[in-house]
Backbone bond lengths (Angstrom), bond angles and torsions (degrees), N, CA, C in turn:
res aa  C-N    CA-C-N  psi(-1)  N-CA   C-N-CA  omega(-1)  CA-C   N-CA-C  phi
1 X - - - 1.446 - - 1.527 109.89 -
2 X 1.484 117.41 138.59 1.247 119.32 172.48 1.419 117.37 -106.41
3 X 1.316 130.15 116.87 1.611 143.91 -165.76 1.976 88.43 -112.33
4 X 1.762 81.99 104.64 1.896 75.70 153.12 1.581 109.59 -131.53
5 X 1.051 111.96 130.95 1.544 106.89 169.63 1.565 114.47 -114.73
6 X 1.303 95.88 142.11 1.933 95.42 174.03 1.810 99.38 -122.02
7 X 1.074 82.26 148.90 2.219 121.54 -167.91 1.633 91.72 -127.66
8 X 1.776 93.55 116.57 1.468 114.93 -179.90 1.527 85.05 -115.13
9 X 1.908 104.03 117.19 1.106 102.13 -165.48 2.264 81.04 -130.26
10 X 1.102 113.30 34.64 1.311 114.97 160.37 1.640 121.52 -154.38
11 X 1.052 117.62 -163.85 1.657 117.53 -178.69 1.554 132.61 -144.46
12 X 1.301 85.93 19.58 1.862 97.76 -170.94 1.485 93.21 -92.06
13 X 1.567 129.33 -26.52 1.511 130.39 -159.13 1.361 111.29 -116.37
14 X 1.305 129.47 87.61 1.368 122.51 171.39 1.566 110.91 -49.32
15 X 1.611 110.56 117.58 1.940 97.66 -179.88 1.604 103.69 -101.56
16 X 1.193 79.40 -178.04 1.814 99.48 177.24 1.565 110.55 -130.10
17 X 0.931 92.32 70.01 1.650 122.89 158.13 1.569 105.53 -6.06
18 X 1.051 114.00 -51.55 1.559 119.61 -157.35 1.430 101.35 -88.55
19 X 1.569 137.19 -43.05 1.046 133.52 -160.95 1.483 108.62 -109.16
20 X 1.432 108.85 2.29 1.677 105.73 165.08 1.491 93.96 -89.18
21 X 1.506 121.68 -31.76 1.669 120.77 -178.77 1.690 109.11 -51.20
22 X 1.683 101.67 -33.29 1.204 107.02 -169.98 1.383 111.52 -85.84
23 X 0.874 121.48 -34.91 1.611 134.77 -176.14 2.138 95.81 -59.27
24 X 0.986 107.87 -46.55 1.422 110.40 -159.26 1.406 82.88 -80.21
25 X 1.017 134.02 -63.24 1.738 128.27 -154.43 1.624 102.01 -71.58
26 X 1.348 129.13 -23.20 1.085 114.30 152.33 1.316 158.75 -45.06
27 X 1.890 94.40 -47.71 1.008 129.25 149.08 1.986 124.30 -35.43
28 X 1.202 87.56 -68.17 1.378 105.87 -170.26 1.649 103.56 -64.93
29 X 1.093 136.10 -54.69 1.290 132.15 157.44 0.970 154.31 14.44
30 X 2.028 77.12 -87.60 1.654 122.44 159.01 1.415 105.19 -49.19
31 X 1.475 117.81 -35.58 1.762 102.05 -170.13 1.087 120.58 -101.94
32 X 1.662 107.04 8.84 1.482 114.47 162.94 1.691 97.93 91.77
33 X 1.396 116.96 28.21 1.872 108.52 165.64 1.185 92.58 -110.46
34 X 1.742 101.25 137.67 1.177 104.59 -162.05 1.796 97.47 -125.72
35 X 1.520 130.10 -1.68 1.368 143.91 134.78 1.488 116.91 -96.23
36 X 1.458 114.10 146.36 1.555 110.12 -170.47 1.875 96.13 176.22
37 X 1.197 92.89 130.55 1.233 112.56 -173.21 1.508 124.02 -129.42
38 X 1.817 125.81 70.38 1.586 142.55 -171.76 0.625 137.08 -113.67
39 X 1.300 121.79 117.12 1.900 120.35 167.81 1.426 135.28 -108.64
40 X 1.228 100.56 114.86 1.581 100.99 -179.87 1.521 114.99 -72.68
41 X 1.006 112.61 129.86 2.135 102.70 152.39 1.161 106.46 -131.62
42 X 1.946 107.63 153.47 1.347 96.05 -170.28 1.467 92.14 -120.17
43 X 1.267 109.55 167.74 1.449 129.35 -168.78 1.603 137.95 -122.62
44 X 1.192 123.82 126.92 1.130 85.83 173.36 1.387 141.92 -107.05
45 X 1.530 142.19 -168.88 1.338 139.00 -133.28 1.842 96.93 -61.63
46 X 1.380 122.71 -44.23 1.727 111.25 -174.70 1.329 96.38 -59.85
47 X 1.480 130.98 -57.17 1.428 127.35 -139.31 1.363 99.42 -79.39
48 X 1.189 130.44 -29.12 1.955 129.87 -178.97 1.217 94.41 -87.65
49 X 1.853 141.82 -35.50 1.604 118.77 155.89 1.223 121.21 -49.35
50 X 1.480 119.93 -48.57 1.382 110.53 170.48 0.934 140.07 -38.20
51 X 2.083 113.22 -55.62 1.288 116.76 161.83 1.691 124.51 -80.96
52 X 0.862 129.11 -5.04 1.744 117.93 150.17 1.495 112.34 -69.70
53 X 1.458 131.97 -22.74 1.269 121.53 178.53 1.605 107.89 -78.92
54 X 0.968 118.54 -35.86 1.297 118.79 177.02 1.543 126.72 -94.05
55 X 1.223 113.90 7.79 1.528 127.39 -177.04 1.532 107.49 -118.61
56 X 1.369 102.51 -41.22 1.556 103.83 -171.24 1.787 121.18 -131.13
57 X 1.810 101.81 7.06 1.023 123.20 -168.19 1.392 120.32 38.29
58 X 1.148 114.17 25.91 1.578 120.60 142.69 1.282 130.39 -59.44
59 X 1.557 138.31 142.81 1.365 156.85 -154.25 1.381 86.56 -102.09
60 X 1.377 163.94 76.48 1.185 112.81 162.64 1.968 80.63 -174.89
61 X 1.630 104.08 169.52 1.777 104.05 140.83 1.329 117.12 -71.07
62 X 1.048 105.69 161.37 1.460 117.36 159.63 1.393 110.77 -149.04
63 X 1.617 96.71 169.17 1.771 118.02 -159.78 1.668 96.11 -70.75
64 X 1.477 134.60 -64.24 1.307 139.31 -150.04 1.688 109.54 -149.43
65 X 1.465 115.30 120.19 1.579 112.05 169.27 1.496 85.35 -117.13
66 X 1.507 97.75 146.59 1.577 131.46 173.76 1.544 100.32 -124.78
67 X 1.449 79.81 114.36 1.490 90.75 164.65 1.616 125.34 -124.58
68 X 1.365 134.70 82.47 1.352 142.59 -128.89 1.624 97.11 -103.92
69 X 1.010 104.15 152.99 2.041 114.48 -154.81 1.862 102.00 -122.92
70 X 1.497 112.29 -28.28 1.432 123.23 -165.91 1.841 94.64 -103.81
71 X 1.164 99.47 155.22 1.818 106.67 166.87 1.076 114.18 -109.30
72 X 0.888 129.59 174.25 1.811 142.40 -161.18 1.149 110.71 -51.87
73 X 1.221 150.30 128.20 1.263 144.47 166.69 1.526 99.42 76.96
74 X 1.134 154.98 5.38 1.795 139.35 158.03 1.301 82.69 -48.04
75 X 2.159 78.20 151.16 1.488 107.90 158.21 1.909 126.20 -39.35
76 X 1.680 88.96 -35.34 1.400 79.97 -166.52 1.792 85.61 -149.37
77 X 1.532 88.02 175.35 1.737 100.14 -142.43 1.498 88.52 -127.39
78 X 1.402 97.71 107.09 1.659 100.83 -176.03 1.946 118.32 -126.89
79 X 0.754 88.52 117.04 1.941 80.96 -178.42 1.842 101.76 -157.54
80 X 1.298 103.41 -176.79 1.904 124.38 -167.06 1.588 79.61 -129.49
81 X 1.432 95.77 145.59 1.428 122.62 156.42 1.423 112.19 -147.80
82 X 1.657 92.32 129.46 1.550 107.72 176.04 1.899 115.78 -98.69
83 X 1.559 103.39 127.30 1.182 88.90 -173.80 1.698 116.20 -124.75
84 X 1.137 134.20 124.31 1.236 118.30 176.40 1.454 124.59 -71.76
85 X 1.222 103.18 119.48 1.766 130.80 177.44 1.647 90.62 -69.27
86 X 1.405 146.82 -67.37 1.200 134.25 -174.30 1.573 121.24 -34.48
87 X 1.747 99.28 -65.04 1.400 121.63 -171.61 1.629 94.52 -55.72
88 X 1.469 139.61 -67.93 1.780 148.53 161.83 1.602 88.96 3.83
89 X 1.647 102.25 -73.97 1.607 121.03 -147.88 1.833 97.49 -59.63
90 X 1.369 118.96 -62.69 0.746 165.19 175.87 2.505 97.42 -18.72
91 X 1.351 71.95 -79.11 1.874 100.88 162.18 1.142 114.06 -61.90
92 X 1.512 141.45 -32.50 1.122 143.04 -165.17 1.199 125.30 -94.17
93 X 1.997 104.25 -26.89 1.646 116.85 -171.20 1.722 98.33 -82.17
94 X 2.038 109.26 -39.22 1.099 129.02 171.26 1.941 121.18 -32.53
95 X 1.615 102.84 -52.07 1.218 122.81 -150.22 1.743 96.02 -98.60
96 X 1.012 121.40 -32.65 1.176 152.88 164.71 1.847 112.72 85.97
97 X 1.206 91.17 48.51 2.029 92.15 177.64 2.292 90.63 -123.11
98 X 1.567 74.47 -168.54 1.806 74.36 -170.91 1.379 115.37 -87.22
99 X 1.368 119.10 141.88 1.285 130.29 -177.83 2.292 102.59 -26.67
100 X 1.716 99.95 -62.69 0.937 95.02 177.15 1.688 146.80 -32.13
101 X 1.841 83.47 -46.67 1.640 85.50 160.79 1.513 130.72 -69.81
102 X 1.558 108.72 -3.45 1.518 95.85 178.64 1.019 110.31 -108.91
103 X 1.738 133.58 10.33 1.378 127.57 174.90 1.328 97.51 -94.99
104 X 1.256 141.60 -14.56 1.486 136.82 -150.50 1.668 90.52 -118.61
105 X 1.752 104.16 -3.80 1.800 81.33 161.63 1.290 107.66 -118.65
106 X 1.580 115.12 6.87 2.200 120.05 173.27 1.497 78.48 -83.30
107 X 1.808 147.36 -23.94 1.350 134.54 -172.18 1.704 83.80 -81.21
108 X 0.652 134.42 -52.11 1.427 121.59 -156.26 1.290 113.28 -87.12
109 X 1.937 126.68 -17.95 1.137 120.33 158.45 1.390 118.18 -57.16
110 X 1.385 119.89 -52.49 1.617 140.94 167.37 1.719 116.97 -46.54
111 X 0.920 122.85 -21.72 1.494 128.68 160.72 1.364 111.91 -89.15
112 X 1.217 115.07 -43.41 1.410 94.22 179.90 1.728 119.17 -89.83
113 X 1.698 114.23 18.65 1.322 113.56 159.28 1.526 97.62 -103.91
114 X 0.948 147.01 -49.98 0.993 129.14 176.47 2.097 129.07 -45.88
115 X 1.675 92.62 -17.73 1.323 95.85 171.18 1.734 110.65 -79.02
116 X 1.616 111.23 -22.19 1.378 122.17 -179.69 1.450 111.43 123.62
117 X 1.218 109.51 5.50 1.347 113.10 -179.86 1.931 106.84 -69.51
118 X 0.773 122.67 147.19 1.351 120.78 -173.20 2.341 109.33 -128.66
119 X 1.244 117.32 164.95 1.295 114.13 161.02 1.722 113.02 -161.40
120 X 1.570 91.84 76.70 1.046 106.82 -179.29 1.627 106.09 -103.26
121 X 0.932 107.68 -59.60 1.819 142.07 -171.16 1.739 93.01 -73.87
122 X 1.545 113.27 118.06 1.553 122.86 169.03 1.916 109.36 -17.92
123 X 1.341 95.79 -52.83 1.752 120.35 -160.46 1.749 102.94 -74.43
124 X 1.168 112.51 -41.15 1.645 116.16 172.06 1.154 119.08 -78.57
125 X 1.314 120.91 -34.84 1.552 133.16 166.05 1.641 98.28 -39.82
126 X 1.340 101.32 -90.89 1.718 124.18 174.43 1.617 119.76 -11.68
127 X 1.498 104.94 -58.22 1.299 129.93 149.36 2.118 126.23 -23.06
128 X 1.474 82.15 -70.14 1.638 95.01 -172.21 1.568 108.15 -69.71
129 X 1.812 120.57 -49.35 0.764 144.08 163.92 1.913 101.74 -18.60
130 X 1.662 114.07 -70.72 0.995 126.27 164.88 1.443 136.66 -40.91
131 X 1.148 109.34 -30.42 1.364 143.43 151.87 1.631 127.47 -66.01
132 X 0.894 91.68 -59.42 1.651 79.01 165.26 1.809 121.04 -66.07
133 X 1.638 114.72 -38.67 0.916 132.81 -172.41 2.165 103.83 -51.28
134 X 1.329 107.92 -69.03 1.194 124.35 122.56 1.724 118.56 28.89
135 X 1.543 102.96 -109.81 1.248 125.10 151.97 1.595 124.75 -32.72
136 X 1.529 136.50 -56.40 1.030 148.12 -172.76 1.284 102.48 -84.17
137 X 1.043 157.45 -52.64 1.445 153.90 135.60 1.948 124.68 -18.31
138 X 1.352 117.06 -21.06 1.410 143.61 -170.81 1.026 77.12 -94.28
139 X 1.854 144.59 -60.45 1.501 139.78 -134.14 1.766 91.72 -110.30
140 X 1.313 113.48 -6.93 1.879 114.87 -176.28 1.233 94.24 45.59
141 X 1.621 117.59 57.71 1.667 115.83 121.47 1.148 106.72 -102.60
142 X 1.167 111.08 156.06 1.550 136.09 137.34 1.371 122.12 9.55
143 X 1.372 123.49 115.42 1.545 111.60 158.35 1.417 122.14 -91.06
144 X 1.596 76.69 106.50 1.775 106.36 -173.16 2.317 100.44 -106.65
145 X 0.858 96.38 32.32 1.464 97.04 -159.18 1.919 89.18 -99.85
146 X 1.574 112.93 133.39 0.971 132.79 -166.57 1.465 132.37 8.52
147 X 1.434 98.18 56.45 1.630 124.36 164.38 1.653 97.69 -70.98
């Protein structure tokens, strides 16, 4: 069984509950976990600076923290992801599509690290990138994936 819940823990971003639900369970699916246990909340721009300064000692907001609870291969696939609703808004007015589409692809960046996908390394980047692309095309949004 897959349990995702999302925690609207700001107010600048009206969400859509249903299609970040969808975005993630898609995700997860797609990669063949078939138990999984996640919660997103999203944040806004102080509270996701806060926690990148203290998680990753980064200065700044950021788009998505994954913080994953299960190890490689468990039965079941459990972790929190923090996502900034500012930084979404922020990227979205920039890029010029709807906020929505860019939280449902920091949901779909965040699933697919939690599956182990990583984009650190030129070659894994390239990879995930592909992956989301992938993903967002499955859900007929937009390829909004690393513009």
């Amino acid at each position: 069984m897959i349990s995702i819940s999302v925690k609207n823990q700001q107010e600048l971003v009206e969400l859509d509950f249903a299609s970040l639900k969808l975005a993630a369970k898609t995700v997860l699916e797609g990669e063949g976990v078939a138990s999984a246990k996640i919660t997103f909340a999203f944040f806004d721009d102080a509270t996701i600076h806060a926690m990148n300064k203290r998680h990753l000692n980064h200065d700044e907001p950021t788009d998505v923290l994954t913080f994953p609870y299960s190890i490689r291969g468990a039965a079941k696939l459990e972790g929190d992801v923090a996502i900034g609703a500012g930084v979404g808004k922020a990227a979205a007015e920039e890029r010029g599509h709807p906020v929505n589409h860019e939280l449902c692809l920091y949901v779909i960046h965040a699933c697919l690290h939690l599956c182990g996908y990583n984009d650190k390394k030129e070659n894994d980047s390239a990879e995930m990138r592909s992956k989301e692309r992938f993903y967002l095309a499955k859900l007929d949004l937009p390829d909004i994936a690393g513009e």
